[in-house]
N, C-alpha and C positions, 0 to 999 in steps of 0.2 A: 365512469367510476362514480360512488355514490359519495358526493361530499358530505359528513357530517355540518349539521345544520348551526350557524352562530347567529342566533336570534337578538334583532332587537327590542323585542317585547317586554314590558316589564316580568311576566311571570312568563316561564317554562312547561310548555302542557304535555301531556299523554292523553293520547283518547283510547281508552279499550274498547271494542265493540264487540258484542256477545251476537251473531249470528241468529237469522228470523226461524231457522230451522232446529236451532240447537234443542230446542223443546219440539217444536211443531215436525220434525223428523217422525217420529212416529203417530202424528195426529188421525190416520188410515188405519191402524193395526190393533190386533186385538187388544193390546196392553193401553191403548190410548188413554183411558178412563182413571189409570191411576199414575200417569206419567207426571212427577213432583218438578214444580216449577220453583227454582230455587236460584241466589244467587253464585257465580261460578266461585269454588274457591282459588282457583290458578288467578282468575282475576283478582281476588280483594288479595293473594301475596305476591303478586308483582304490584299489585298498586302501592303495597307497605316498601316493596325495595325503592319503587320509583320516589317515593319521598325520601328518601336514605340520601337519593342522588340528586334532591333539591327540586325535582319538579313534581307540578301538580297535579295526579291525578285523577283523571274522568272516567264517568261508563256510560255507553250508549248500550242496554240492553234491547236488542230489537225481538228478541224472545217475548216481551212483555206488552200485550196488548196496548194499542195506542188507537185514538181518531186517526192519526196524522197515518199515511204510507210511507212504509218503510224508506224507499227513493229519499222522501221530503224529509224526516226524520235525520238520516245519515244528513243533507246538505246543511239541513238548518245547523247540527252541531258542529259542523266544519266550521262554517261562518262564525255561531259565537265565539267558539273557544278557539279558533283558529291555530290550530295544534301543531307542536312541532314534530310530533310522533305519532302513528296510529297504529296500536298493535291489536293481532286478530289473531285467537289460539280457536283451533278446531282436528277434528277426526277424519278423517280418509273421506266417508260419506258425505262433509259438507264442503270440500275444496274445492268442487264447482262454485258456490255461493259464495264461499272465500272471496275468489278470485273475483267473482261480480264486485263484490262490494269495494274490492282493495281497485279494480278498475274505475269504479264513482268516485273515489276518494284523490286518487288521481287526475281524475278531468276537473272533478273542483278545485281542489288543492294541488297543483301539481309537486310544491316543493315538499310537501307534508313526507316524511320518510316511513313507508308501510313496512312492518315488522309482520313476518307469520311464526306460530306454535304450535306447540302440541304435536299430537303422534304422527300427524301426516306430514307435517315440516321435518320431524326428527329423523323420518323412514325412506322418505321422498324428497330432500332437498331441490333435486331438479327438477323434478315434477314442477315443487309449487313456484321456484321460479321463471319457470319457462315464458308464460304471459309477458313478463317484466312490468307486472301490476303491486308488487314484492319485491321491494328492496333490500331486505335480509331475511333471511331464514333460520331460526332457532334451533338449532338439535339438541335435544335434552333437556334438561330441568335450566329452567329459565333465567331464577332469579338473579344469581351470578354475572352474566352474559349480558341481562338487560341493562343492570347496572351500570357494565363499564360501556354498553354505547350510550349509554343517557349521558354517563361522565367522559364522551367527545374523546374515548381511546380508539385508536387507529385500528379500521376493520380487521387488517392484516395480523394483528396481534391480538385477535381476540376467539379464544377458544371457542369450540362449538358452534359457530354461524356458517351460510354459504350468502356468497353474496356475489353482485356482476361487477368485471370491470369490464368497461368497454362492450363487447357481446359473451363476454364467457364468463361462466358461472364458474367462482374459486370455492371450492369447498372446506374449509380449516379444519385440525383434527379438534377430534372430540374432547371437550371438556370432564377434568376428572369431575365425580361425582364431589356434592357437600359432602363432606365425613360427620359434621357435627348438625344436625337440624334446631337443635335445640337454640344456636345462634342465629339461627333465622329470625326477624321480624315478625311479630302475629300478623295474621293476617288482616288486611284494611277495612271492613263492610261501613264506612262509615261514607263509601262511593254511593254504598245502595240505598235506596229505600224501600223497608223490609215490608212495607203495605203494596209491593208490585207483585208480591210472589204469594202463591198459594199453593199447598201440595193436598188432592184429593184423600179423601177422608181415608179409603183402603191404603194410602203406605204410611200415615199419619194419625199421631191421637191428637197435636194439637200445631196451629199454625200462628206463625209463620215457623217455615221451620230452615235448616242451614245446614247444609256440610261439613265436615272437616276430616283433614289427617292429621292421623297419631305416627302413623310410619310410608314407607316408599319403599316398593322394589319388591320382587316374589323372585323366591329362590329355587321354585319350581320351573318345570321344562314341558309344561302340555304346550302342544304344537299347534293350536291357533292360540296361543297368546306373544303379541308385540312386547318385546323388552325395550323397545327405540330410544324411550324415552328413561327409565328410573333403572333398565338394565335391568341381571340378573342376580342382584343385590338387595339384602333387607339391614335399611337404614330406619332409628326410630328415634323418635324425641321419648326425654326421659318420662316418668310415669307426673311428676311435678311438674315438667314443664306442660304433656297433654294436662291437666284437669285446670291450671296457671288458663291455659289458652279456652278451656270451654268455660272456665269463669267470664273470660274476659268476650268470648261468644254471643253470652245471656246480657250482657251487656248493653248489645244493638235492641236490645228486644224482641227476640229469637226466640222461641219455647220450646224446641224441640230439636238437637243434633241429631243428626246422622253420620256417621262412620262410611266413608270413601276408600279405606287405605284397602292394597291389593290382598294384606296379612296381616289382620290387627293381631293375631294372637299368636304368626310365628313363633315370636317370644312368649313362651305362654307364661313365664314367671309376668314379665312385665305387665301381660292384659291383665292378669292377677292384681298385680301392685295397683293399676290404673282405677281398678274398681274398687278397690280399700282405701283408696285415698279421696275418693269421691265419698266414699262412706265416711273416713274420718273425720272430712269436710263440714258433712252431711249439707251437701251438696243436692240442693232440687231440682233435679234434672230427670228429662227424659229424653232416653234415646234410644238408635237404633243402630245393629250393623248390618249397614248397606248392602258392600258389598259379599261375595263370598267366603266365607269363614272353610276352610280345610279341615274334615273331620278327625284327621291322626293329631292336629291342634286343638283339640275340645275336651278337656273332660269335665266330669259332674262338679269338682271343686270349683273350674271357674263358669261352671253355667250357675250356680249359685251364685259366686258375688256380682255377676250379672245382670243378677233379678232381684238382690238385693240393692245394689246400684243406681237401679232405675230402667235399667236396658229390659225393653218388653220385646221384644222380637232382632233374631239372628237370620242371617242370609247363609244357609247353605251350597255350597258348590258341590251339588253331584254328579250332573255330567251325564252317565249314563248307568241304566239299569242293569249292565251287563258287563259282568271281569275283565272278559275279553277284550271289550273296545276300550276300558278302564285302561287297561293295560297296553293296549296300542298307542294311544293320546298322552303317555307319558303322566296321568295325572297321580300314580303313585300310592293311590288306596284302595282299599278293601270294603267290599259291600257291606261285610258284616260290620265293618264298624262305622259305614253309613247311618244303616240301620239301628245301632246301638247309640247314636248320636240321637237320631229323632226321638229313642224313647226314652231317654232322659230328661231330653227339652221338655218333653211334653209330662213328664215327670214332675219336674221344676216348676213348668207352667211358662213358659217362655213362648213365644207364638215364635213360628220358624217359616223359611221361606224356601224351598226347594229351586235350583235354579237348574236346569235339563236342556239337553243339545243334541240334535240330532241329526245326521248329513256326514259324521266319519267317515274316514277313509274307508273303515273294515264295515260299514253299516250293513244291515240288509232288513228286510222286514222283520223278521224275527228278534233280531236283536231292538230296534226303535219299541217291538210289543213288550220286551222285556222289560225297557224305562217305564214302559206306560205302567207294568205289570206292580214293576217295583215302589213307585209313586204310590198306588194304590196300598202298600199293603205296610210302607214306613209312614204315612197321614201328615205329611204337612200341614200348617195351617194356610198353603197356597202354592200352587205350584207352577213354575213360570219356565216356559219353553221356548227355546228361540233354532233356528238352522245355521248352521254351520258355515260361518262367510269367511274367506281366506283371506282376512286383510294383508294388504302389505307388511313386509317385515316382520312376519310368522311363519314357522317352518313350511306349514301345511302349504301357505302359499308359494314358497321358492322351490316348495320339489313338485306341487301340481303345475308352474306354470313352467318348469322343465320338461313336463309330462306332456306338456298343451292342452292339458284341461282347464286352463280357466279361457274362457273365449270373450269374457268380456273385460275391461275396462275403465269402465262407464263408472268413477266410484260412487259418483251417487245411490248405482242400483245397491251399495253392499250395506244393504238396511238388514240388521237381525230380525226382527220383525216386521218388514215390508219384505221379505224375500222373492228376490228374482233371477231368473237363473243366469247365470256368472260363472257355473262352472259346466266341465260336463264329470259326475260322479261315475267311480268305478263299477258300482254293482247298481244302482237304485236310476229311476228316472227324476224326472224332476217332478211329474206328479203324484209318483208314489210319496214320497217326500212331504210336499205341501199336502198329500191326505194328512201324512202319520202327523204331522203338525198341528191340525185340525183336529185330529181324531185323540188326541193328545188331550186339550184341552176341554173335548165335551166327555171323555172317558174320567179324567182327575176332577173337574170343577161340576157336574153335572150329575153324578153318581147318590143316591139316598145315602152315602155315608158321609162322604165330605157335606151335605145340604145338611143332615142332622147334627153333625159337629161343629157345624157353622152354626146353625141357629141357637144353637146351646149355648154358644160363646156372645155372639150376640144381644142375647138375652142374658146372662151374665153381665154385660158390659154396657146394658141399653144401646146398642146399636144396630136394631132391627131394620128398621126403618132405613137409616143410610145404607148398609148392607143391597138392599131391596132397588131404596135409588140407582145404585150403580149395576145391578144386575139389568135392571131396564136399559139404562144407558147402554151398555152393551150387547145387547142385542142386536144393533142395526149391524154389529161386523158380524154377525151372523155364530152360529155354535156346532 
């Protein structure tokens, strides 16, 4: 059984360690070139709880290029900071590497107590701790949880962990979710130093730049999306407490936000509020929404205070160019007001970013030509394509792997953009697949209309030149 640790050291440590892969995971794939190296925010707001609960913590970013090898890096921080915690959040694709590391950690440290997180801890409890390289296991939103093991509360009473006694892994029930976010701690970046991180110039106007949430949880139902972790609940910090927290952001010396949350604008009063108050502020900021923005959540009032705001570019989630699979995937909207999203943006003057997926259940050639189709004829200002991976703890994955289509296991292979095959698909091979993926992006990014509205903007923006650099860059993954 895992004894909580009573240290005699003068101070009480945390080591968080950010995985070699968490960036370099897609260092192979077409996207490689604009992949933003950024610090994690899970980390700097567990590092805020951990000081709550009196101890001090550290980051070992092994994402961040160094002389030293990764191996010698991990021992050397053991030794100085000789920790009484080591906690490691990551995704389904990296729990191989997870597990590597949380195994060194252990041979050098044995008493050190390894914590895992994140979606593959939350989905997979027993997965991650099979090895017994992992001592506890996180399900759910962390901050809560960490707290009271840093505060030496007895496993057995503590929501949402799996953990071993003896040889067998106890699993606890799940922890209720935070109701209030806004009592949450800002987040800590004061772990990083913000001169390790640089994001390439295409997802960025200016560096260093940094993530944040304003909200957690999607109340939607498309079936390759994990609820493991934030569930199928939309929690929000008020519109005062986000712009409080991107004040206090700009602070590390950061110049540039970016926007993580699954639904900044479910509430679409509130993304409203958010940007009027950044305006009342008049608040210098630039930023962006990261991730995918829901087009039944958009309209032209708040694409306005958006660009009034400072926000020069939105992440749309379209998904597919076709009703049909629309409507298979549970994703709940309508082409046409796909379509009537982009021409407003582009109205506004807002750059937008199409995000496309292809490998559905109902796929077939036909339909994959119809995204490509559709792509071409709403203009993104970029359009970004990934295949279809059934992670754990998504529908698509519990009824393909009832079906015996998924044949592999291996999570590393479930790279969105490193794709390999993992499943066997109902209608399509797997290299029809990896063509339309291909043929995807030399059809959208290749064509003399996105090249001329590209240069237009460009030139517009003096960023000819960079533009050009990263088109060369990209080359060697071929088009």
């Amino acid at each position: 059984m895992i004894t909580q640790k009573n240290t005699k050291k003068d101070t009480k440590d945390i080591l968080f360690i950010c995985l070699p892969s968490t960036i370099n995971i897609f260092k192979n794939s077409k996207i490689s070139i604009a992949v933003p190296l950024i610090p994690l925010i899970s980390i700097a707001q567990l590092a805020a709880v951990s000081r709550e609960a009196g101890y001090t913590p550290h980051v070992l970013d092994l994402s961040v290029k160094k002389t030293e090898g990764v191996r010698e890096r991990i021992i050397c921080a053991l030794r100085d900071l000789n920790p009484d915690y080591c906690g490691i959040t990551f995704t389904t694709p990296l729990s191989s590497e997870a597990d590597k590391v949380a195994n060194l950690i252990k041979k050098v440290s044995p008493s050190v107590i390894t914590i895992a997180g994140g979606s593959h801890a939350s989905s997979m409890p027993k997965d991650t701790l099979k090895s017994r390289n992992f001592d506890i296991a996180v399900m759910g939103e962390g901050e809560i949880t960490l707290k009271e093991i840093l505060l030496g509360k007895r496993l057995q009473d503590i929501d949402g962990i799996a953990y071993y006694v003896n040889s067998k892994v106890f699993i606890n029930k799940h922890r209720q979710l935070i109701s209030n976010l806004d009592a949450l701690p800002f987040p800590d970046y004061s772990i990083f130093n913000n001169r390790d991180y640089h994001t390439p110039r295409l997802n960025c106007r200016k560096n260093p730049v940094i993530a944040m949430e304003t909200s957690r949880g999607c109340v939607y139902g498309c079936i390759y999306c994990s609820k493991c972790v934030f569930q199928r609940v939309f929690r929000a910090k008020s519109p005062k407490r986000t712009v409080d927290e991107m004040e206090h952001i700009l602070s590390f010396g950061y110049k540039e936000v970016h926007i993580w949350d699954d639904g900044f604008s479910t509430d679409i009063g509130r993304a409203k509020e958010i940007c009027r108050e950044i305006i009342r502020r008049k608040l210098d900021i630039t930023w962006n929404i990261y991730n995918g923005l829901r087009v039944d959540r958009l309209d032209e009032e708040l694409l306005n205070l958006l660009k009034k705001s400072g926000c020069y570019r939105i992440s749309i989630g379209v998904e597919s160019g076709n009703q049909k699979i629309l409507d298979s995937i549970n994703k709940g909207t309508k082409l046409q007001d796909i379509e009537q999203v982009f021409k407003l943006a582009n109205q506004v003057g807002i750059e937008t970013i199409a995000f496309c997926m292809i490998g559905f259940p109902n796929e077939t050639e036909q339909t994959m030509k119809d995204t490509i189709n559709f792509i071409l004829r709403v203009k993104p200002s970029i359009a970004k394509l990934s295949i279809l991976m059934p992670l754990p703890g998504t529908p698509i994955f519990d009824k393909w792997d009832k079906e015996g289509r998924i044949i592999s296991k291996e999570w590393s292979d479930y790279v969105f953009h490193l794709p390999q095959k993992v499943y066997n698909h109902p209608n399509l091979s797997w290299d029809v697949i990896n063509h339309y993926y291909h043929l995807f992006y030399r059809r959208t990014m290749l064509n003399s209309n996105f090249l001329y509205r590209r240069i237009l903007r460009d030139i517009r923006q003096g960023e000819l030149f960079i533009d050009v650099y990263y088109f060369l860059k990209s080359l060697k993954w071929g088009w």
